[in-house]
C-alpha positions as CSV (number, residue, x, y, z in Angstrom):
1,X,98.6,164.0,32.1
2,X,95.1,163.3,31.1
3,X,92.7,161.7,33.6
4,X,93.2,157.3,32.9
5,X,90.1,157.1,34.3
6,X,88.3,158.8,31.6
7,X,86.8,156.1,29.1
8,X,87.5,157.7,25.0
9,X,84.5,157.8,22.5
10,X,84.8,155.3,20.0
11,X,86.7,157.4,17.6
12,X,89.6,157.5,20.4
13,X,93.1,156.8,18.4
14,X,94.2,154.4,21.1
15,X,91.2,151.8,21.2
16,X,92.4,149.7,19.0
17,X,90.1,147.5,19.6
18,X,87.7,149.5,17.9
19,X,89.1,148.4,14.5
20,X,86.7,145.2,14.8
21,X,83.9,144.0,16.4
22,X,83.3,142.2,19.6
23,X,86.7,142.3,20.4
24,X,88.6,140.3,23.5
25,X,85.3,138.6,24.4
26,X,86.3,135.2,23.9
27,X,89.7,133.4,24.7
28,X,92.6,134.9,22.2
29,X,91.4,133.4,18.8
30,X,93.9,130.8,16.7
31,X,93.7,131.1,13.1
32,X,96.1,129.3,11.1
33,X,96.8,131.2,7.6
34,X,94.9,129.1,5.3
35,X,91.3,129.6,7.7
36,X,92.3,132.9,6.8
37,X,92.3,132.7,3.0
38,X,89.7,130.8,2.7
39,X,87.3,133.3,4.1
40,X,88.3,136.1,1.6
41,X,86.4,136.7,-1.5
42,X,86.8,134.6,-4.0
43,X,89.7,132.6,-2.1
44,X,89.9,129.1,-2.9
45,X,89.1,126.2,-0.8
46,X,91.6,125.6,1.7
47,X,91.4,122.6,4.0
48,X,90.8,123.2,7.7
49,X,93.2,122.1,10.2
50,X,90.4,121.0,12.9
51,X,89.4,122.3,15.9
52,X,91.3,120.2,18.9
53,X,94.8,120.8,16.0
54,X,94.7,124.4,17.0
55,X,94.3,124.3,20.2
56,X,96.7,122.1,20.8
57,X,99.2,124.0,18.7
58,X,98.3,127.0,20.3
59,X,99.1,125.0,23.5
60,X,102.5,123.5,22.1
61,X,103.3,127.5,22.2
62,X,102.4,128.3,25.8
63,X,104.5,124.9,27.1
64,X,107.6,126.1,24.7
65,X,107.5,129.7,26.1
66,X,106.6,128.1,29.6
67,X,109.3,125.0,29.9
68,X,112.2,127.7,28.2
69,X,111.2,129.9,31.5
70,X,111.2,126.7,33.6
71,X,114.8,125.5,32.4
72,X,116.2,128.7,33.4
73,X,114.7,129.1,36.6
74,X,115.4,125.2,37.7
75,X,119.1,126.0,36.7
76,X,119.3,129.3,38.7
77,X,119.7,128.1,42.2
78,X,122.7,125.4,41.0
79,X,124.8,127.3,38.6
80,X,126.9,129.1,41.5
81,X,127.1,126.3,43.3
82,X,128.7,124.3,39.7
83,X,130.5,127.5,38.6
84,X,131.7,127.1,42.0
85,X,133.2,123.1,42.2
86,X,135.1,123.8,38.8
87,X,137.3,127.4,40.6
88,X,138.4,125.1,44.0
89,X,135.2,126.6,45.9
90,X,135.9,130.2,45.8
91,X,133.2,131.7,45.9
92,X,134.6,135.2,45.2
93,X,135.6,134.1,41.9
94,X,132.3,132.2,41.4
95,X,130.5,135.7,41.5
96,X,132.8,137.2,39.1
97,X,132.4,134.3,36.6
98,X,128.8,134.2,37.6
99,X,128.5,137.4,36.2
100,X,130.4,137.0,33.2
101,X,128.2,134.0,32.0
102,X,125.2,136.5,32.5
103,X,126.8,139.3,30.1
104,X,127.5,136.5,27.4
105,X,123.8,135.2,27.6
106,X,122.4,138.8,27.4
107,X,125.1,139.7,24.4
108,X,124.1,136.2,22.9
109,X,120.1,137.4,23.4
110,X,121.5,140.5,21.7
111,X,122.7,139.3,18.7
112,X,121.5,136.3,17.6
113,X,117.1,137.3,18.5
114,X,116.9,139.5,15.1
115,X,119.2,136.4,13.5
116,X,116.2,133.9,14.1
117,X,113.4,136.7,14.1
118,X,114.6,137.4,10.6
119,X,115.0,133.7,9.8
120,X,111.6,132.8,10.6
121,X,110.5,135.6,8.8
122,X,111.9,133.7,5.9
123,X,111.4,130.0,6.0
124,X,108.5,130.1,8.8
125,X,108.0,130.1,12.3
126,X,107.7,125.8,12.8
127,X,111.3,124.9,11.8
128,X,113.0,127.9,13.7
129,X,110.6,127.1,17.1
130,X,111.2,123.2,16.9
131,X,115.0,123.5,15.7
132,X,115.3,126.1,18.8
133,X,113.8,123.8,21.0
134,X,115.9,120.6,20.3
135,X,119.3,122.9,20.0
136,X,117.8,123.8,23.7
137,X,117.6,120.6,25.0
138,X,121.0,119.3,23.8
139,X,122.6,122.4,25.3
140,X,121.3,121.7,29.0
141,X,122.8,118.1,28.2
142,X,125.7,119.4,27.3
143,X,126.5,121.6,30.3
144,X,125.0,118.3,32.7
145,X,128.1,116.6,31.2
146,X,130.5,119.2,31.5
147,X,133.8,118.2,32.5
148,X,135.3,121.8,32.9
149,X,134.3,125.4,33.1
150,X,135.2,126.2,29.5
151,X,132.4,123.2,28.4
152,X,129.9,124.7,31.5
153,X,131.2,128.7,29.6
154,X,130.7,127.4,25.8
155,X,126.9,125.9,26.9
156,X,125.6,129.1,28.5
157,X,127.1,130.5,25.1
158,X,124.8,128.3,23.4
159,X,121.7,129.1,25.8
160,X,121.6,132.4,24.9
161,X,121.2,131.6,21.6
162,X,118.5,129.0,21.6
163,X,116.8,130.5,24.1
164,X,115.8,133.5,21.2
165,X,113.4,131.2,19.9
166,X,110.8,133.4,22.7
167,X,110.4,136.2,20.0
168,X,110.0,133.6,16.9
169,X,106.8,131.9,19.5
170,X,105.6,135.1,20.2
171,X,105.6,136.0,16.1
172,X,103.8,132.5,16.0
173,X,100.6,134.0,18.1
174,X,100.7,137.4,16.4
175,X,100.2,135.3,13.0
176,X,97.3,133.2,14.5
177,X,95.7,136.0,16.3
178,X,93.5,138.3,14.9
179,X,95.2,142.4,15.6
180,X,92.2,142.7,18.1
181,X,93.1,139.9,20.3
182,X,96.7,140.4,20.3
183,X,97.2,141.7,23.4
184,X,95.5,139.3,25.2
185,X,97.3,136.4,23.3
186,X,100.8,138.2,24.6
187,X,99.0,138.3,28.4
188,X,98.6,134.5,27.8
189,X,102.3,134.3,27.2
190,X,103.6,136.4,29.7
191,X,101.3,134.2,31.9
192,X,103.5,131.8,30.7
193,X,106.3,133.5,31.9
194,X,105.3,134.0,35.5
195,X,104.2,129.9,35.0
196,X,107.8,129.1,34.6
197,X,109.4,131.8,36.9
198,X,107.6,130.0,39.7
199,X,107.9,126.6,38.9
200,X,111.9,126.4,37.9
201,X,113.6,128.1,40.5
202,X,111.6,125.4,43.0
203,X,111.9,122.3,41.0
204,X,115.7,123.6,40.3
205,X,116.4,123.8,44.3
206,X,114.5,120.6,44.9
207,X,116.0,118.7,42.0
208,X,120.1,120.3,43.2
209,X,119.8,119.2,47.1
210,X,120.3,115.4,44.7
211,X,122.6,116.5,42.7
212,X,123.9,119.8,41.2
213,X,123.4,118.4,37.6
214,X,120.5,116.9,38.2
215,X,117.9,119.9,37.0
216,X,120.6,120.3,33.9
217,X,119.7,116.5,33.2
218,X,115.7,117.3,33.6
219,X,115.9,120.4,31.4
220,X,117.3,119.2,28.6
221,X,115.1,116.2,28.5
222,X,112.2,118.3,29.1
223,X,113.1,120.5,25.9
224,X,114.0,117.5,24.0
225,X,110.3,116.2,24.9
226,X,109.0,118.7,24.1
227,X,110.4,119.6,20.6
228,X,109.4,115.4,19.9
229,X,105.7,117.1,20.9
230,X,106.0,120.1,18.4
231,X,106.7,117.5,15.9
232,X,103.3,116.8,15.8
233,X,101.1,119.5,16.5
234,X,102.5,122.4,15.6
235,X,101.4,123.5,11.6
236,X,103.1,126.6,10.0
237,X,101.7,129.8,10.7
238,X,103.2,131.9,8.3
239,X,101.5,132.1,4.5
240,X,104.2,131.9,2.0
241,X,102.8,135.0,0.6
242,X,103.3,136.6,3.9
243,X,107.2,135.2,4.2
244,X,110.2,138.0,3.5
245,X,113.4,137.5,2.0
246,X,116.3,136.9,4.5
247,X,118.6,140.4,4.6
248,X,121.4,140.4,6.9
249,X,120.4,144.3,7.3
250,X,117.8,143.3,8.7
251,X,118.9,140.4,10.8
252,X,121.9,142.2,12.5
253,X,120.8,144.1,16.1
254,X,121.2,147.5,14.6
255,X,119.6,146.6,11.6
256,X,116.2,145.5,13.5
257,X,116.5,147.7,16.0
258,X,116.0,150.1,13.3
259,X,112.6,149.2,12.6
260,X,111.0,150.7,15.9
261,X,112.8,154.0,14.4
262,X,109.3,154.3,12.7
263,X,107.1,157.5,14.1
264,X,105.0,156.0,17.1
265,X,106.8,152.6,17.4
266,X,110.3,154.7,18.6
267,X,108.1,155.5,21.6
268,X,106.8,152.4,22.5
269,X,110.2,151.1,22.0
270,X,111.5,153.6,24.5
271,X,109.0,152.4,26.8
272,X,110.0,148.7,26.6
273,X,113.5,149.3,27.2
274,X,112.9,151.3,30.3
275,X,110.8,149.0,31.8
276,X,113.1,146.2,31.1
277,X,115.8,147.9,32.4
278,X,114.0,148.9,35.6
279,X,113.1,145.0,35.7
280,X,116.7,144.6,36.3
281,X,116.7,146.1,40.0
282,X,114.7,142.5,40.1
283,X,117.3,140.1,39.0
284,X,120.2,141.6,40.3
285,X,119.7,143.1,43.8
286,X,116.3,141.9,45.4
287,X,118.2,138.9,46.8
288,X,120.8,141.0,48.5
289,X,118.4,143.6,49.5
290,X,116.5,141.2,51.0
291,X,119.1,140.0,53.0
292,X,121.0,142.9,54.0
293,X,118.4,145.1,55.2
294,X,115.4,142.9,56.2
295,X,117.6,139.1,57.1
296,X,115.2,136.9,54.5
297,X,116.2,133.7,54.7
298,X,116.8,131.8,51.1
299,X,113.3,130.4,51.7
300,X,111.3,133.5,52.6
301,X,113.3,134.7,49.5
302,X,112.6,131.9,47.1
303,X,108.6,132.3,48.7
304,X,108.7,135.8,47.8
305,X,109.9,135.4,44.4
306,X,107.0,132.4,43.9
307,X,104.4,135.4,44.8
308,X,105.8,137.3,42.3
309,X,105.7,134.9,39.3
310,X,102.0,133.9,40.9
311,X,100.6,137.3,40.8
312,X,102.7,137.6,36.9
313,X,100.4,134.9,36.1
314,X,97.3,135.5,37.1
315,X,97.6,139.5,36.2
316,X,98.6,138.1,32.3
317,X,96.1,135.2,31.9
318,X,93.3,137.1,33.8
319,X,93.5,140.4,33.6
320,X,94.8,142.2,30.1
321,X,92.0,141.2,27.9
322,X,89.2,142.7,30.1
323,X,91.5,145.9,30.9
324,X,92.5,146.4,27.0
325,X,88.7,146.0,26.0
326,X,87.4,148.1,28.5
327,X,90.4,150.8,28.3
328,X,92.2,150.3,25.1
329,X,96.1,149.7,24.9
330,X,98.1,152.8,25.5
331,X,95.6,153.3,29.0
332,X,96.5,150.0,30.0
333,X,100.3,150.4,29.4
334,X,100.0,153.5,31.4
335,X,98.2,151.7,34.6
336,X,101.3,149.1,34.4
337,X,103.8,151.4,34.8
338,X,102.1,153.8,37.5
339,X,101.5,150.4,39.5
340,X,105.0,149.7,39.4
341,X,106.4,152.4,40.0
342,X,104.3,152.2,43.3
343,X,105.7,149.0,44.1
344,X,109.3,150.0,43.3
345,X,108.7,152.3,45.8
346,X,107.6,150.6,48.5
347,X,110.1,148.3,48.3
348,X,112.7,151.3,48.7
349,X,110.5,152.8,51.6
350,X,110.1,149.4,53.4
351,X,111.8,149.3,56.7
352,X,110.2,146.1,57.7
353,X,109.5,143.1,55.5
354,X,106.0,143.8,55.6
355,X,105.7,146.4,53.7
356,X,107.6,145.2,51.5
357,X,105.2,142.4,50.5
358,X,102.4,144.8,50.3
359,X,104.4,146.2,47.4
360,X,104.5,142.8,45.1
361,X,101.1,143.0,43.7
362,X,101.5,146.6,42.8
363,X,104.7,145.6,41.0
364,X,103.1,142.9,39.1
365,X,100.6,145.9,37.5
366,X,103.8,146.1,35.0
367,X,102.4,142.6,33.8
368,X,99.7,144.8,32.1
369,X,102.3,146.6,30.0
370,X,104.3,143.8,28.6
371,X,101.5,142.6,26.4
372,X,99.9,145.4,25.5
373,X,102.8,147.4,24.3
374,X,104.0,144.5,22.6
375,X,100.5,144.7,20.7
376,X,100.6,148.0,19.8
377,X,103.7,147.1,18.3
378,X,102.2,144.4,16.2
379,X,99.4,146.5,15.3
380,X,102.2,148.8,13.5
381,X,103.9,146.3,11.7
382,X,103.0,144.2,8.8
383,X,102.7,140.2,8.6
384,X,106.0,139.7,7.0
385,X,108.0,141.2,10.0
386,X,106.5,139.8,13.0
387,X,109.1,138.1,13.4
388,X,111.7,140.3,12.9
389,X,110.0,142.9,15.7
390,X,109.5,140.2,18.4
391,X,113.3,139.9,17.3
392,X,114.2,143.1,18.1
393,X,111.9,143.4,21.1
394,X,114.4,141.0,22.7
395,X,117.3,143.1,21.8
396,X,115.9,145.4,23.7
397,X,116.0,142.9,26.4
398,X,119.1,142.2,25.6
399,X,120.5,146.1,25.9
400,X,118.7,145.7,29.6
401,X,120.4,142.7,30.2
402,X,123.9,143.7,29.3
403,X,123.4,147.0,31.0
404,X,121.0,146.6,34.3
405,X,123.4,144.4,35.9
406,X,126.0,146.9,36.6
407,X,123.7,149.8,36.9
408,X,122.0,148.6,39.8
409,X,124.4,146.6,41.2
410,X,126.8,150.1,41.6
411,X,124.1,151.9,42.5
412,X,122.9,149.6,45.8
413,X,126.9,149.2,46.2
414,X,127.5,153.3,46.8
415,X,123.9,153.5,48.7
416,X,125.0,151.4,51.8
417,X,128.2,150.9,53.8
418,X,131.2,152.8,55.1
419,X,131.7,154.4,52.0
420,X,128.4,155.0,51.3
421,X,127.2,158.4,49.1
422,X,124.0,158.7,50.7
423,X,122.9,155.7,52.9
424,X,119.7,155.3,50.8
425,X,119.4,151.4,50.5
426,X,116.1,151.7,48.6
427,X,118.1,153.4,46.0
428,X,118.4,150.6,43.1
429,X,114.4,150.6,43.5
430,X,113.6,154.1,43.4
431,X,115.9,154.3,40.1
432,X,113.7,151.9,38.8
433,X,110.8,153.4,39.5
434,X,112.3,157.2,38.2
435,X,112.8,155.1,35.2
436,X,109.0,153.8,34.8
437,X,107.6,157.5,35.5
438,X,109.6,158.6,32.3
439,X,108.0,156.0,30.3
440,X,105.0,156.8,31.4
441,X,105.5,160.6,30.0
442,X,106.5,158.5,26.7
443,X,103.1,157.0,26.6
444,X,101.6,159.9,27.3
445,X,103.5,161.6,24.2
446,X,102.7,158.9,22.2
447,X,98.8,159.4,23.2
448,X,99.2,162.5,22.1
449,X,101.2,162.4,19.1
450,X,98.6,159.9,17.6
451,X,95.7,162.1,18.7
452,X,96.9,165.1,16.8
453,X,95.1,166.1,13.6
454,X,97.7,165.3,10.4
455,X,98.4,168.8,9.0
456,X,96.6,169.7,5.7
């Protein structure tokens, strides 16, 4: 493993941002298509969309990515609890239906991201972000009128769907943003993220002790609002020049997946997937953990999970674009996952809750590696298939999602107990962090793949 500390020459293969001047010294730079032509040689006119226009479409795409993370989080806390008045108040057979309306959202992720990836590929990134938004918005109204679980089943159906207009806004910023700055333009988003994470499981609990369908009611009309926004300030990012006929080869998951099959790419991908499968020990057991070995209440979790999404935040808005400038892409990958795997572990190790706390911001290093692999990703991939790759970047999510769930939850269920294989409670987190070490020996294989000398 080579020494991270060590700063590369300027030739160094992963400083990308070597490939232009000044890069990441200013905010992430928004630069519709036809700025962009008309500073080529020779290019025609083109009229400029003014200044306060793009930044407030380049706004419109933080709120979407923000208010689709907010909706799910305000829903969280009340689902069981809905799930649960429409089965008599079992709540043994809410968890079982809880989790199957978590393996249809992921398979709905799974299929339909490279569907509107692909889509927007073709007709442009506006009309698939605003229709997303509004099909969004109606959906959450649709499951705050619910009469029965099979209307409550067939909205989540639809959730997973619209909500795979994420990879479409992320193709938005890699259009508008120069291949410098990308990586600091996905920070901003997965800022975004961590924005929403925080807010939506609050508001969500706040907004359900009035009425479980209450934060269904505020989601949709939040989407719906905001869609009305998009309306008018978002322009088209995508030059028709740049814009790719629509193949269902392409669209299908195998079919996009197949893209990142390409040299360096089926290493980052490999990264990706890890890490979001490692994410899953997250989603699926830190509640129960919690509980079972340290007694959190539902408000030290819920206050736990708040520091979490704050320190996503602030490590995306504030700290990716000085740490890719300074250290390039693939270094800055590689200090994500060795943080996290550091705060995996200390949440296995943890016999007392303190500890465990002490291993959040290390954790929240990972939000280094989100953006910048997703930018070396971009950087190998041509204008006309940003959106197809964001696509298939959240199939990957999707593979995580259909198959973290049971992983972990097994795992943590055989690791405490009577009938325990090992008492080893930490166990769902030190898999996790097992997992992040091996994508760290990816990176460093990709480092070194692109280093070596093509042969003669």
């Amino acid at each position: 493993m080579s020494d991270l500390s060590h700063n590369p020459p300027d030739h160094s293969p992963d400083r990308i941002s070597d490939l232009a001047p000044d890069p990441l010294l200013t905010e992430p730079e928004f630069v519709p298509p036809e700025e962009i032509a008309a500073t080529l040689p020779n290019a025609p006119d083109a009229p400029r969309v003014k200044h306060h226009r793009r930044r407030a479409a380049a706004a419109f795409i933080f709120l979407t990515v923000t208010l689709d993370m907010l909706a799910l989080g305000m829903i969280a806390p009340v689902l069981p609890r809905l799930i649960e008045s429409f089965l008599g108040g079992s709540a043994s057979s809410a968890a079982q239906m809880l989790g199957l309306f978590g393996t249809v959202f992921a398979a709905m992720q799974f299929i339909f991201s490279p569907v509107l990836g692909s889509l927007s590929d073709r007709h442009g990134r506006r009309p698939i972000v605003l229709l997303s938004n509004f099909g969004l918005g109606f959906d959450y109204l649709l499951m705050a009128w619910a009469p029965a679980l099979n209307w409550l089943f067939l909205g989540r159906v639809i959730s997973g769907l619209t909500s795979s207009s994420i990879p479409t806004a992320m193709a938005y910023m890699a259009d508008v943003t120069p291949r410098e700055r990308r990586a600091a333009a996905f920070g901003m988003l997965s800022a975004a993220f961590g924005l929403g994470f925080v807010l939506g499981p609050a508001v969500g609990g706040i907004l359900g002790n009035i009425s479980t369908r209450l934060p269904f009611w505020t989601a949709g009309c939040l989407s719906l609002l905001n869609g009305l926004y998009g309306i008018f300030v978002l322009p088209e990012s995508l030059a028709s020049e740049n814009r790719m006929a629509f193949s269902w080869r392409r669209a299908n998951p195998v079919g996009s997946l197949s893209m990142l099959r390409r040299g360096p790419m089926l290493i980052m991908a490999g990264v990706l997937l890890f890490g979001y499968v490692a994410q899953q020990s997250l989603m699926n057991v830190y509640v129960i953990y919690a509980d079972y070995r340290y007694g959190w209440s539902n408000r030290t979790v819920g206050l736990s999970l708040a520091v979490i999404g704050v320190c996503s935040a602030l490590y995306g808005g504030l700290l990716v674009k000085p740490t890719v400038a300074r250290l390039g892409e693939f270094r800055t990958i590689a200090i994500g996952l060795i943080g996290g795997a550091i705060g995996y572990s200390m949440f296995g190790f943890s016999k007392t809750g303190l500890i465990f706390w002490f291993g959040i911001p290390m954790l929240n290093m990972m939000s280094l590696t989100w953006p910048s692999a997703q930018g070396v990703l971009s950087h190998m991939t041509s204008a006309s298939e940003q959106g197809q790759l964001q696509g298939a970047i959240n199939s990957l999510r999707g593979i995580a999602g259909l198959v973290g769930p049971s992983l972990f939850t097994y795992i943590f269920s055989k690791s405490i107990g009577t009938h325990a294989i090992i008492h080893l409670p930490g166990s769902p987190f030190f898999t996790a962090a097992g997992m992040l070490m091996f994508s760290l020996l990816l990176v460093q294989f990709g480092r070194s793949a692109k280093s070596s000398p093509a042969p003669s």
